[in-house]
N, C-alpha and C positions, 0 to 999 in steps of 0.2 A: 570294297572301295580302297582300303589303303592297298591291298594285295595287287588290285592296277596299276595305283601309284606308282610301288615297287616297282613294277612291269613297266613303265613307261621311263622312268628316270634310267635301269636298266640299259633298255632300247638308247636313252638317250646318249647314253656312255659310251655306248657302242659304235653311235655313229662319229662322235668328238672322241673319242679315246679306243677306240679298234686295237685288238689284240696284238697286230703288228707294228705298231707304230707307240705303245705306250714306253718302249723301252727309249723313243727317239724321245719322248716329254719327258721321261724320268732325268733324261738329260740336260734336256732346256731348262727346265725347272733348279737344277744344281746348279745352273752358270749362273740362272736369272740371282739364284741368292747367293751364290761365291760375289758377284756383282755388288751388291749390293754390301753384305758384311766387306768386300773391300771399301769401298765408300766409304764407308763409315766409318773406319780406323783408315785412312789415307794420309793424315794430316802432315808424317812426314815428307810429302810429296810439295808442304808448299810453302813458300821462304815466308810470306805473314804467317805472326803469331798468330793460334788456334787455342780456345779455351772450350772446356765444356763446364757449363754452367751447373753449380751442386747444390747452390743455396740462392735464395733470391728473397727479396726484402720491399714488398713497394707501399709505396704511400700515397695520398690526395696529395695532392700539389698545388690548389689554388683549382681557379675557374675562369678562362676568359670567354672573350665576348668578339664573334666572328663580323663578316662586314656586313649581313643581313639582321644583325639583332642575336645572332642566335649563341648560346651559349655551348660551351665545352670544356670537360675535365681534365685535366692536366694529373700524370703521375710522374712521379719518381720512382723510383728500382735502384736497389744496391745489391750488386751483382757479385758472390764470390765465385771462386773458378777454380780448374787447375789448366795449367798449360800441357797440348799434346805436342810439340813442336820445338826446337829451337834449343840451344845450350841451355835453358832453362823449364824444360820438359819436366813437368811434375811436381814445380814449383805451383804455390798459390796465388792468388790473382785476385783484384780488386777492382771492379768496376760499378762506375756508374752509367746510369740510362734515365734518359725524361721519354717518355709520350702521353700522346694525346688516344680519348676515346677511338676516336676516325679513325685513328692511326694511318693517316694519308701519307703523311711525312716520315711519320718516327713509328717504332717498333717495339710490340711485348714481345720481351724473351721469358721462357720459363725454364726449370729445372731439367738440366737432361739435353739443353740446345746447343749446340756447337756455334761456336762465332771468329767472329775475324777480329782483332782489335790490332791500334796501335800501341806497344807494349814500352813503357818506360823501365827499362829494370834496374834503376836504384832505386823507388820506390815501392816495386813490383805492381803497380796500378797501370791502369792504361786507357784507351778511349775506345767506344764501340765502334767498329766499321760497318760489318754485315754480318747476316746472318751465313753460315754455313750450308748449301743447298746443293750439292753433288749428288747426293744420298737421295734427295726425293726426284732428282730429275731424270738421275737411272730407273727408279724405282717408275717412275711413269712412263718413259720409253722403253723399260723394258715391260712394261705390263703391257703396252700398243703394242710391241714384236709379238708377244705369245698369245695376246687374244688375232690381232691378223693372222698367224698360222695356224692357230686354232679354228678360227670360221671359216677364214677363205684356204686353209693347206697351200698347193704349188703357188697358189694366184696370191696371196698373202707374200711370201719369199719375194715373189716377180715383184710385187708393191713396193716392197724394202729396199730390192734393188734399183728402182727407180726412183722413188726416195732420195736415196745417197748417191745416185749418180744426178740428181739434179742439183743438190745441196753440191756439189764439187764442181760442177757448172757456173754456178752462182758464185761460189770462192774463186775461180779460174777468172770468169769476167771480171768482177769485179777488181780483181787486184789486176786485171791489164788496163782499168778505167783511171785506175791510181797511180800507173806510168805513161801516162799522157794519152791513151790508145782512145778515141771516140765513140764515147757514149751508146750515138745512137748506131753507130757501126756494132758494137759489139752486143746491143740489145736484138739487132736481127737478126746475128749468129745464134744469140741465146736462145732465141724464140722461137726458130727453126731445132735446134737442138733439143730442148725440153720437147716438142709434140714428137719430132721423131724418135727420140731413146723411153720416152712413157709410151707410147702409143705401141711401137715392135717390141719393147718388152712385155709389154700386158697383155699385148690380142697377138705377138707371133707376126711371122713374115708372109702374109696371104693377101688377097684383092681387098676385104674388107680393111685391114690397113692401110693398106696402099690408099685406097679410096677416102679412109675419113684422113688422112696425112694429107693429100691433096686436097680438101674442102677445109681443114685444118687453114692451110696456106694461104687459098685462094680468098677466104675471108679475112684474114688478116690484109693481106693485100687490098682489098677491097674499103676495110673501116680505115686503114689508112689512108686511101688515095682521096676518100669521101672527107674525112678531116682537113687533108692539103688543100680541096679543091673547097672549103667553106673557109678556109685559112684565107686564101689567096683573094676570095671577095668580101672581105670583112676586113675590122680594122684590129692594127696588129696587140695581142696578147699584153697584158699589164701582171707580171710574173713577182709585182711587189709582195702578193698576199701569200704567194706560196711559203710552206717553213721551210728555213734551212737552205736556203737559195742565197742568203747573201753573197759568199763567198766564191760562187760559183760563175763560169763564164757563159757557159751555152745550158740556160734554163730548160730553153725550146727544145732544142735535143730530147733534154732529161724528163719534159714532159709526151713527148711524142714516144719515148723508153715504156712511162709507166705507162701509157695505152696501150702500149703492145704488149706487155707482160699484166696488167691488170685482169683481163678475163678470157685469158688464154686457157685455162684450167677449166671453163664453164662450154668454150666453146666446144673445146677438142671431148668434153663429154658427151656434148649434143651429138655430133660428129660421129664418135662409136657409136652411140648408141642406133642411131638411123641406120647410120652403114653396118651395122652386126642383124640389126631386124632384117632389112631388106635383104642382105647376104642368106638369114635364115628361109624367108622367105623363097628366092626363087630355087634355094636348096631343098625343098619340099615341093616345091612345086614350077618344076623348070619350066613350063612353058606358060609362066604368068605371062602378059603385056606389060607392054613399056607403061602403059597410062594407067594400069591396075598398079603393078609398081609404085610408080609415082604418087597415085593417090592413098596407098598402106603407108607410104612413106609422111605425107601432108598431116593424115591423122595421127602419127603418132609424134612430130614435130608438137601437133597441138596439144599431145597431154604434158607432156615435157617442157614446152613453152614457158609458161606459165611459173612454173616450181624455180627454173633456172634463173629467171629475173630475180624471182625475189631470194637465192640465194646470194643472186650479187649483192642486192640489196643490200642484206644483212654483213654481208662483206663489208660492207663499204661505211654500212651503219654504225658498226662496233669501234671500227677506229675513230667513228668522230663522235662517240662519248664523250671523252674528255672536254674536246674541244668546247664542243655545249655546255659543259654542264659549267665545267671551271668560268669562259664568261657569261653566261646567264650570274650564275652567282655574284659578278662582279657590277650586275646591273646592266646587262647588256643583251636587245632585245632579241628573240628568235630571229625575226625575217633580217636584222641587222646581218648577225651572225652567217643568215643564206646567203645575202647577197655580197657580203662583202669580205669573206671568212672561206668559207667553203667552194666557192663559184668551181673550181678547177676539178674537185671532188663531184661536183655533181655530171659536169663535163664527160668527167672517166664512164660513169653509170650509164650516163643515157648511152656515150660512143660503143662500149661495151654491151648495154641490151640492144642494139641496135647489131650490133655483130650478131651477137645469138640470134635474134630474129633470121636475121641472112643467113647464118648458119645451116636455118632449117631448109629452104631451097635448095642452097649449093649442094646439102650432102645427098640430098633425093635425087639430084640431077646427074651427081657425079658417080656416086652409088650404084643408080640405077643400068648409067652408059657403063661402068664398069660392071657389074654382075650379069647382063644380057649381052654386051660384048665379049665375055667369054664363056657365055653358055653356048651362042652363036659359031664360036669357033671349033667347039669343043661336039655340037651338031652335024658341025660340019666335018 
């Protein structure tokens, strides 16, 4: 038994760590941790004072009492330090800290933690700002870069690169949004750009791209004109409850923006994935029909269906955590909270499963004329 063990962990080595390729992770692996020990001694890099914490000191600090009855402990921390940073690099350091259990608010620091403070240095004391966290955020992207190339190899790299070319997308938009340039103008540039630079880098320059990039489009198109045209016979939008709209001029824009970027990512997957099966399909079997086609395509819309909703779901779930829970706590009721709180959020969900649903027609149809349209040509 253990001697298969052996024999299969082996196997497994072989197929994640191939004798060709181990000299490229010996590599990966040096950057991933040169990365990271830079991190972590960086602190000349940044004009805030940087202390690492050597001694720490905490105490009870009393008991209060929340707005539901419920109680919580309060501490104090007296924080000694030394400074990495600053004309006075090496010097020692005196801080204080209060938190709470929860630690909702405020924060335990322990021995060994790197922080931000504001530094008075005539009596070398100072005030906590934050914590230090460069160090764990490379530490976690670069653990996502080398497990992607690790599982997925080339397709992994393609990921990354589409990654960071949409993340440069989003900084490019967004700062022509902050020179006056329209909202919802430069959201359909973006929207078109993200399916087309993920979709030809990930699946390559072939009909099954081509194909889910147009069922891509043509449902966006589609959940938008269906919005304009429920817009137009209804009465106009009350854009008070949105957050962070005060200041803003064209709300309407900024909400018709996040429907086209909210489940743009859900659809353009439905999308490959129909258009890659059907692609495979009449690739083995070139003289399917159009209506065998079509209906390999229907049932697999249906197992997929289902799973994509409730991804958005949870999309959509997780950001309004807060929102719940902070006024619930404050005595304020659930269906309150639905109807009057979230109404615009729930908007985006339905608009967005309702795209996916459409999704799954458009890409069979378009799919289908595209992969038998040029088997057709290619007969012929």
């Amino acid at each position: 038994m253990e001697r298969k063990i052996r024999e299969y962990f082996r196997e497994l080595g072989q197929i994640f760590f191939p004798a060709k390729k181990r000299r490229y992770w010996g590599c990966f692996l040096l950057i991933y941790l040169a990365a990271l020990v830079f991190t972590a001694n960086d602190a000349w890099l940044y004009q805030t004072p940087i202390v690492r914490i050597t001694e720490v000191q905490t105490k009870k600090d009393g008991v209060s009492e929340s707005a539901r009855g419920g109680k919580e402990q309060h501490y104090r921390q007296k924080l000694k330090g030394i400074l990495l940073n600053g004309e006075k690099k090496g010097k020692s350091v005196i801080l204080k800290n209060q938190y709470t259990y929860s630690n909702v608010l405020t924060q335990k620091f322990r021995k060994g933690d790197q922080i931000l403070i504001g530094l008075n240095t005539s009596s070398m004391s100072g005030t906590v700002k934050v914590l230090k966290r460069d160090v764990y955020l490379v530490g976690l992207a670069g653990g996502l870069l080398l497990f992607l190339i690790l599982v997925s190899g080339k397709s992994g790299i393609l990921t990354i690169a589409t990654l960071l070319g949409n993340a440069l997308i989003f900084g490019v938009g967004f700062s022509q949004y902050l020179k006056g340039r329209d909202i919802l103008l430069i959201c359909n540039l973006m929207a078109v750009l993200f399916a087309a630079i993920t979709l030809l880098i990930l699946n390559g320059c072939h009909k099954r791209t081509w194909a889910a990039l147009l069922s891509v489009l043509c449902v966006l198109g589609c959940i938008m004109g269906l919005f304009d045209l429920v817009s137009a016979h209804t009465e106009g939008f009350d854009y008070s409850t949105m957050e962070y709209l005060g200041s803003l001029d064209d709300p309407d824009h900024l909400f018709r923006a996040e429907i086209m970027l909210a489940g743009l990512g859900a659809i353009m997957d439905v999308a490959v994935t129909i258009s890659s099966a059907l692609g495979e399909i009449v690739q083995k079997k070139p003289d399917v029909s159009f209506g065998q086609l079509f209906r390999s395509g229907r049932e697999i819309g249906y197992d997929i269906m289902g799973t994509m909703m409730n991804v958005l779901l949870f999309v959509f779930g997780c950001g309004l955590i807060p929102t719940f829970l902070i006024r619930m706590n404050n005595e304020v009721g659930f269906l309150t909270i639905v109807k009057l709180h979230i109404p615009y959020e729930i908007c985006r969900f339905l608009i967005e499963s309702i795209g996916i649903v459409l999704t799954i027609p458009v890409s069979i149809l378009v799919a289908s004329i595209f992969m038998k349209a040029g088997g057709r040509r290619k007969s012929g």
